[in-house]
C-alpha positions as CSV (number, residue, x, y, z in Angstrom):
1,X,5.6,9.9,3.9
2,X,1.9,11.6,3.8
3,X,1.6,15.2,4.5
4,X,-0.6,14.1,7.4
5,X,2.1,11.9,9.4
6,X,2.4,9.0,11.4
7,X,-0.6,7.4,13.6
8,X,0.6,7.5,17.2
9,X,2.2,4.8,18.0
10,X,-0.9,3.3,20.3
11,X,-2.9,3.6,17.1
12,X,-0.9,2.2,14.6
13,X,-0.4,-1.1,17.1
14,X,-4.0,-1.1,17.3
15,X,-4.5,-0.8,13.3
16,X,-1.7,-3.8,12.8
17,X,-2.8,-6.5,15.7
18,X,-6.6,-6.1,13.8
19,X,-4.8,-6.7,10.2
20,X,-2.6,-9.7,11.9
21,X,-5.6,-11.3,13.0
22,X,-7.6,-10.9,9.0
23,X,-7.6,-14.5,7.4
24,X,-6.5,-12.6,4.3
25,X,-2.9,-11.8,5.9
26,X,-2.6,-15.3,7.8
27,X,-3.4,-16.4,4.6
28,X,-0.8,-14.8,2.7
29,X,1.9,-15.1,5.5
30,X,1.6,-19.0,5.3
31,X,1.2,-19.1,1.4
32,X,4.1,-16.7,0.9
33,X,6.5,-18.6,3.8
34,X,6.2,-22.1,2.1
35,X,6.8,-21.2,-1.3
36,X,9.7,-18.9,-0.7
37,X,11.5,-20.2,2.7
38,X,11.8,-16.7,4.0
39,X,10.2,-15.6,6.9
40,X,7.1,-12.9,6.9
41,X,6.0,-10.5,9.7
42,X,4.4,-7.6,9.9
43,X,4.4,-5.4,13.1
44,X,3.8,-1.8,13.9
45,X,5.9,1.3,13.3
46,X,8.5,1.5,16.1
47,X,7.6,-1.6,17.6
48,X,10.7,-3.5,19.7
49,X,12.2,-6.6,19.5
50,X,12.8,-8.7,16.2
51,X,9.9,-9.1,13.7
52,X,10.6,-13.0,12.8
53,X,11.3,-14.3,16.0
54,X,9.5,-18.0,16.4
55,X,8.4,-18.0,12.6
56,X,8.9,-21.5,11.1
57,X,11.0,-19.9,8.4
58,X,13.2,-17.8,10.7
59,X,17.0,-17.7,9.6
60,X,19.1,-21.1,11.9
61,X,21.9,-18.7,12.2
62,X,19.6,-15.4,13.4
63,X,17.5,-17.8,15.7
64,X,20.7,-18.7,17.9
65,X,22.2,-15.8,18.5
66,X,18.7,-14.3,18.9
67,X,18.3,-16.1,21.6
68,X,21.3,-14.9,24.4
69,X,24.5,-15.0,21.7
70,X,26.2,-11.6,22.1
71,X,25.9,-11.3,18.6
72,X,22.5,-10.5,18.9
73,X,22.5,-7.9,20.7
74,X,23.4,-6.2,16.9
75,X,20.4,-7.2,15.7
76,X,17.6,-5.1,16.7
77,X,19.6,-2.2,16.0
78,X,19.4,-3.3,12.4
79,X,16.2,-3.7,12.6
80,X,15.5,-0.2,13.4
81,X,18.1,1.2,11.2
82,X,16.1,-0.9,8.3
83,X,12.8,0.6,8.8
84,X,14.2,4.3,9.4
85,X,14.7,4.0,5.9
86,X,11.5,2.5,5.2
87,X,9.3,5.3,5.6
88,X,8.1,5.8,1.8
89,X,9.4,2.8,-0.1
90,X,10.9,-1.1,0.1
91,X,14.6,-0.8,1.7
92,X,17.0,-3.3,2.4
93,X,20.2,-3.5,4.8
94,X,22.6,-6.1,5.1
95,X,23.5,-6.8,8.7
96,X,27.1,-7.2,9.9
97,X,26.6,-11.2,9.0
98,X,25.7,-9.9,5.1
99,X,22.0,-11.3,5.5
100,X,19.7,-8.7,4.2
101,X,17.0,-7.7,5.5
102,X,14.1,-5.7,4.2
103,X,11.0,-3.8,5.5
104,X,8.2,-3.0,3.3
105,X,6.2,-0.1,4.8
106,X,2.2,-0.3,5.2
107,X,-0.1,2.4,5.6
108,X,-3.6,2.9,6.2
109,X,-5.4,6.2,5.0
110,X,-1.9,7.6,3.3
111,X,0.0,7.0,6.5
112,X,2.3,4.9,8.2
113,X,1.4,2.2,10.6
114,X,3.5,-0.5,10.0
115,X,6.2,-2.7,7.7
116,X,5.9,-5.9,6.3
117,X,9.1,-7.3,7.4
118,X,10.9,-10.6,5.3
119,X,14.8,-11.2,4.6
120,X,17.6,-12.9,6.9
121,X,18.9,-14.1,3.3
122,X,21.9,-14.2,1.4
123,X,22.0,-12.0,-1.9
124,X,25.4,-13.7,-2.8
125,X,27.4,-17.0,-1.2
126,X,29.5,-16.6,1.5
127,X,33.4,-16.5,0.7
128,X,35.8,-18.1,2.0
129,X,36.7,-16.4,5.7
130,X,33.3,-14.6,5.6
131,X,32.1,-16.1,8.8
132,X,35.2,-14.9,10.7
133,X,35.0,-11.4,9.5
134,X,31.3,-11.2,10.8
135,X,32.4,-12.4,14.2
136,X,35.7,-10.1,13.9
137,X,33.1,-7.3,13.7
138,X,31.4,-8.6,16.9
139,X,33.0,-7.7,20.9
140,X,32.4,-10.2,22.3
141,X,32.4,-12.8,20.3
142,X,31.3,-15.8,22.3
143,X,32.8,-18.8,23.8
144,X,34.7,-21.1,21.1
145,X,31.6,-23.7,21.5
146,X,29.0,-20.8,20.8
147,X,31.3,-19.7,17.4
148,X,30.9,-23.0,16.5
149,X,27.3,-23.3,16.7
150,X,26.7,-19.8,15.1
151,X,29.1,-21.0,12.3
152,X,26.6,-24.3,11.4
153,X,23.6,-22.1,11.5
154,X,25.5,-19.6,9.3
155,X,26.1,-22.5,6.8
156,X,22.5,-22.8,6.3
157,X,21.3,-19.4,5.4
158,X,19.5,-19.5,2.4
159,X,21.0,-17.6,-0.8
160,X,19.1,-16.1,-3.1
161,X,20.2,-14.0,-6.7
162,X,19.8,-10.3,-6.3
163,X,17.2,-10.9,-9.3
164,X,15.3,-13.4,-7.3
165,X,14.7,-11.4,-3.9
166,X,13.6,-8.4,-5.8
167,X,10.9,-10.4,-7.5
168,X,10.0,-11.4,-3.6
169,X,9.6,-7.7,-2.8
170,X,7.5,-7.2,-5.3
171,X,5.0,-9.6,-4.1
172,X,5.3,-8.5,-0.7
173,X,5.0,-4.6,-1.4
174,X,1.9,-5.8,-3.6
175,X,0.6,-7.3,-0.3
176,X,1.4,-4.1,1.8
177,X,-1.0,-2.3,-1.0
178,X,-3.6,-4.5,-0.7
179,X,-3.4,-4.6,3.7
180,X,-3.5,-0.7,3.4
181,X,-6.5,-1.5,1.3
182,X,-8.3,-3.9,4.2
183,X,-7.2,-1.2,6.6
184,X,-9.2,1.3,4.8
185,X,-12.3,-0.8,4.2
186,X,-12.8,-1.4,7.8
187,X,-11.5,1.9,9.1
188,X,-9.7,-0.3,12.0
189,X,-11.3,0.5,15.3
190,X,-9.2,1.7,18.3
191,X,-8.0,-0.7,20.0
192,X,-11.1,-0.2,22.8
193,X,-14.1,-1.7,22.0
194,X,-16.1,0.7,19.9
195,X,-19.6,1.8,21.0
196,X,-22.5,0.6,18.9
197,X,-23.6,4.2,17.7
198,X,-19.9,4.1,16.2
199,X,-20.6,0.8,14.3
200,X,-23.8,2.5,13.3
201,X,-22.7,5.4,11.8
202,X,-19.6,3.3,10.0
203,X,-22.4,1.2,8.5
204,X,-24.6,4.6,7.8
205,X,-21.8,5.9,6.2
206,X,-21.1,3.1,3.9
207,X,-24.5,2.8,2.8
208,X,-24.7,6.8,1.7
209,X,-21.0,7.2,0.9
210,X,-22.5,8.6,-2.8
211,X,-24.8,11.3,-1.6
212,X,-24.4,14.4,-0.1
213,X,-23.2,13.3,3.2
214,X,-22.4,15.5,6.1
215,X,-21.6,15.0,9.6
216,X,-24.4,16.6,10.9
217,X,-27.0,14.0,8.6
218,X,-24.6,10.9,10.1
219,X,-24.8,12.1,13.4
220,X,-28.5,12.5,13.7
221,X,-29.0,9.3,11.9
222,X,-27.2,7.8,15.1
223,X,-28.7,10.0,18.0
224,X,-25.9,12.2,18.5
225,X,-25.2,16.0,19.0
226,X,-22.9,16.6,15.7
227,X,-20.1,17.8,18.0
228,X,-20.4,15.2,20.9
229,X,-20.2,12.6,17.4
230,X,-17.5,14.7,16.1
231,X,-15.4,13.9,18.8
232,X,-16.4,10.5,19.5
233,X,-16.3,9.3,15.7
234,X,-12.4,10.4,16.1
235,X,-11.7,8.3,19.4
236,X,-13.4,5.6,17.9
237,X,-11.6,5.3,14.3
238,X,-8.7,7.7,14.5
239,X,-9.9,9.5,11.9
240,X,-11.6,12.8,11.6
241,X,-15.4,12.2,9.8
242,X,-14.2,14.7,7.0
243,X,-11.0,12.0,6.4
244,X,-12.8,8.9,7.1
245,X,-15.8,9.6,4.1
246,X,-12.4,10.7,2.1
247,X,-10.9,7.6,2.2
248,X,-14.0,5.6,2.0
249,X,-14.6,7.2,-1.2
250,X,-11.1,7.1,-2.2
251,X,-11.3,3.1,-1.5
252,X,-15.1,3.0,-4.0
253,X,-12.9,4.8,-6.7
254,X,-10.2,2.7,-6.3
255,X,-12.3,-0.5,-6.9
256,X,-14.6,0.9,-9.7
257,X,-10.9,1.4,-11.4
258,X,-9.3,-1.8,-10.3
259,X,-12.1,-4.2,-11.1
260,X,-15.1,-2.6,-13.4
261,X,-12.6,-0.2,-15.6
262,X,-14.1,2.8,-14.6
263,X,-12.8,5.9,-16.3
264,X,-11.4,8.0,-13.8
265,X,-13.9,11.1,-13.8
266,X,-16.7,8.6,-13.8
267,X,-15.6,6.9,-10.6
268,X,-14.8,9.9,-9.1
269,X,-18.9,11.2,-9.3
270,X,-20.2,7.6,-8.5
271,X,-17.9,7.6,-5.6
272,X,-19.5,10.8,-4.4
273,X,-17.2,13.5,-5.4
274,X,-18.6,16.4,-5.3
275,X,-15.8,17.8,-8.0
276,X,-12.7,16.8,-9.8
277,X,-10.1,18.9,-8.4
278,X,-11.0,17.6,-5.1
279,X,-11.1,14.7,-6.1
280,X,-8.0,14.7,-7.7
281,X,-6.3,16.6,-4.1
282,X,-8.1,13.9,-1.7
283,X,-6.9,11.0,-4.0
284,X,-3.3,12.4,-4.1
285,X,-3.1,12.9,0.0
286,X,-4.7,9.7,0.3
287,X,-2.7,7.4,-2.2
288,X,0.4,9.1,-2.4
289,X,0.2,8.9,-6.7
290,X,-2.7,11.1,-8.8
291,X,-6.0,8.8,-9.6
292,X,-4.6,8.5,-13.7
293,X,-1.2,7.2,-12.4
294,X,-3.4,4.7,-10.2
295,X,-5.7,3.5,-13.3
296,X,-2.6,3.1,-15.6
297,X,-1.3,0.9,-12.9
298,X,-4.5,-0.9,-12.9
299,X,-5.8,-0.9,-15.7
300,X,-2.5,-1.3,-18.1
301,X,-1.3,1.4,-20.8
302,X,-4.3,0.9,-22.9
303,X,-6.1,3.0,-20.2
304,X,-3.9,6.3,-20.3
């Protein structure tokens, strides 16, 4: 994880109901459900419950028990256990059923909010007997009516080659990028409506993000007292200012990189870096990788 933790967990369900409600993930979620069949969800760091519940893609077999089979009550447990392991990179956990599951983890300004959640799938078919070794592993079981319901549902989980669900991570830890990317460019608001002198001095900010910009300039530019700002400018984005203009510049480097093929040093002054070893230590905090590792990425090996 970042050196600079984990939102609080009010924050980070503020951060990932705004990015549930972007076109760009309903989009994707929709797109991504009907050409793979899996289910998609993302939800908050520590949130409870199950992340697919209701999806049109949710697994037959994980729906019924789900909803009031004892062997349900395994399943949020998993859950958890899944995304405890999530904190810096994809994992994936088989449950006692052998449906994986996988949580991708999402994070706005280098740190976690949330996990892209997708799985309830088979990585290799069921063999003979496997259905009554995932009940055997169950106390209680169910009535003889409810085993036999769970066992239909179980007969239609969809199976997927190990090589073939990687290649679906892929896609969907290239989506968590790109949401910690629209994260960033609107610095989420709290989940409280923020005050127009906020939205001003987000939109000051973003027009001057390449000069010399100090909280004192942004706070007078919005009629505030630089500490009463201070203070509210952190309520209102969850972000210090000195972090926010950080990762807004962070974000301008990142998409001189991505999309004009900016060198990195060049990127780094237009952005408004003031140096290069800042540069280089606010890029690192921020993105987790140094700025050249980001532009080989982006750019392919012809730019290292």
């Amino acid at each position: 994880m970042s050196d600079a933790g984990d939102f609080p967990a009010r924050r980070s369900r503020a951060i990932v109901e705004q990015l549930t409600r972007a076109p760009a993930y309903r989009e994707y979620e929709r797109a991504f459900q009907d050409v793979t069949g899996l289910p998609l969800r993302l939800r908050a760091a520590g949130a409870a419950g199950l992340p697919h519940r209701g999806s049109p893609c949710e697994n037959p077999f994980c729906a019924l028990a789900a909803s009031g089979h004892p062997a349900g009550a395994a399943c949020p447990q998993h859950v958890r256990r899944v995304e405890a392991m999530a904190g810096q990179q994809v994992r994936t956990l088989e449950c006692f059923a052998g449906l994986a599951e996988s949580a991708v983890p999402v994070r706005h300004a280098g740190r976690l909010v949330g996990f892209l959640h997708t799985g309830q799938v088979r990585l290799r078919r069921p063999g003979r007997g496997a259905f009554t070794r995932a009940l055997a592993s169950l106390r209680p079981a169910g009535s003889a009516a409810q085993q036999a319901r769970l066992q239909a549902a179980y007969a239609r989980s969809r199976v997927l080659t190990a090589s073939q669900y990687a290649s679906v991570l892929r896609l969907v830890a290239v989506f968590a990028r790109h949401l910690g990317a629209l994260s960033a460019r609107a610095v989420v608001p709290d989940a409280r409506p923020r005050s127009p002198q906020m939205a001003r001095a987000v939109a000051f900010i973003a027009e001057h993000q390449a000069e010399d910009l100090t909280l004192s300039t942004v706070a007078r530019a919005v009629g505030m007292s630089a500490f009463y700002f201070c203070k509210m400018f952190k309520q209102a984005t969850g972000l210090t200012y000195t972090d926010y203009l950080a990762h807004v510049r962070v974000e301008q480097v990142k998409l001189l990189l991505r999309e004009h093929g900016h060198r990195v040093r060049d990127a780094a002054f237009v952005a408004g870096f003031q140096s290069l070893s800042q540069f280089n230590r606010v890029f690192r905090r921020v993105e987790g990788e140094p700025p050249s590792r980001f532009r080989a990425r982006v750019q392919g090996p012809a730019a290292s």
